[in-house]
KOLVO-612331 format. One record per residue (C-alpha): residue in one letter; z, x, y. Coordinates in pm, whole numbers, padded with zeros to 5 digits, always signed. Layout:
# KOLVO-612331
AZXY
...
# end
This chain:
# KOLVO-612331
X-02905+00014+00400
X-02732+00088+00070
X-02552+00448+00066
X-02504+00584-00282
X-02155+00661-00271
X-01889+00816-00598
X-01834+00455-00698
X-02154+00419-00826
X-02190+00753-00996
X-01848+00693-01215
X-01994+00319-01280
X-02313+00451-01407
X-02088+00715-01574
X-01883+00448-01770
X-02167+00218-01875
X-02338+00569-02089
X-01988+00671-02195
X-01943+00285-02350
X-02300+00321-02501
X-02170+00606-02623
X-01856+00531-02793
X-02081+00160-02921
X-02352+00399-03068
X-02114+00639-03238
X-01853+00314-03389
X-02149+00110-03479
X-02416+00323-03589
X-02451+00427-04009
X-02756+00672-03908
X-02674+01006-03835
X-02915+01045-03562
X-02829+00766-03405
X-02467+00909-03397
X-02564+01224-03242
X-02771+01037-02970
X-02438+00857-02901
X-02289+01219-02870
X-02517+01332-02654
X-02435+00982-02409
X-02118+01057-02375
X-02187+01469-02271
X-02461+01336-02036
X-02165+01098-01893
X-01920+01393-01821
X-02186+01580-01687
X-02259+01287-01462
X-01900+01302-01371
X-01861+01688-01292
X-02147+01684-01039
X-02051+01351-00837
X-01695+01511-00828
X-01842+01847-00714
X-02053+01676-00451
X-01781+01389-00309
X-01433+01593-00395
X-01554+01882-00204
X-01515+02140-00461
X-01833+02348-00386
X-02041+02452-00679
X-01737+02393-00991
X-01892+02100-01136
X-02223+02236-01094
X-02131+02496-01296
X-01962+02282-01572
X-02243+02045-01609
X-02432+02374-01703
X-02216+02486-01961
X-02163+02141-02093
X-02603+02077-02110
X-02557+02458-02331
X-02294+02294-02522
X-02526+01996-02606
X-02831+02163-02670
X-02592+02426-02959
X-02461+02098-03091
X-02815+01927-03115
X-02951+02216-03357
X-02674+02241-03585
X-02643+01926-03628
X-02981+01834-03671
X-02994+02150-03922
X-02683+01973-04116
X-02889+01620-04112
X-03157+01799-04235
X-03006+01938-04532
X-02830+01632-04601
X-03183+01409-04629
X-03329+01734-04864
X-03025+01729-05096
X-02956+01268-05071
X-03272+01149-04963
X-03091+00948-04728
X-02886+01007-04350
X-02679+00693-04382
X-02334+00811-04297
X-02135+00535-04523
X-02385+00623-04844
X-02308+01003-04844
X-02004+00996-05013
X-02097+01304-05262
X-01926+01578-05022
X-01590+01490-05098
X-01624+01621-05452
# end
């Protein structure tokens, strides 16, 4: 029988921080760049609570994946509040075609 041990929790870890890091270098949609966002919190997260559970240090990452799953959700509304009023004023959430804010 298989036991699930840290290994695999940091492997899993690594494969949604690289889908991650791919979604936010490769993506032009701004959604797509905030799901790549949210990968890589969801791959810390993963982190904290295999470290918590294997490195023996009680409830800590527990506590950190909470604040970090706050963290996301503040990020996910202000951000989608910014795409929002970027498709009323451009028509448009491409990141390389919104070149207007710099003036």
């Amino acid at each position: 029988m298989l036991e699930v041990g840290l290994n695999h929790f940091l492997i899993i870890s690594a494969i949604l921080f690289s889908l991650g890091i791919y979604g936010i270098v490769s993506r032009k949609n701004a959604i797509m760049v905030l799901m790549g966002v949210e990968l890589l919190l969801n791959a810390s997260n993963i982190n904290f609570v295999a470290f918590a559970r294997y490195g023996n240090l009680g409830i800590d990452g527990q506590i950190y994946a909470l604040f970090v799953i706050i963290l996301a959700a503040a990020e996910a509304a202000i951000a989608l509040a910014i795409v929002l009023n970027i498709y009323k004023t451009f028509s448009n959430v491409n990141i390389d075609e919104i070149d207007n804010l710099k003036e």
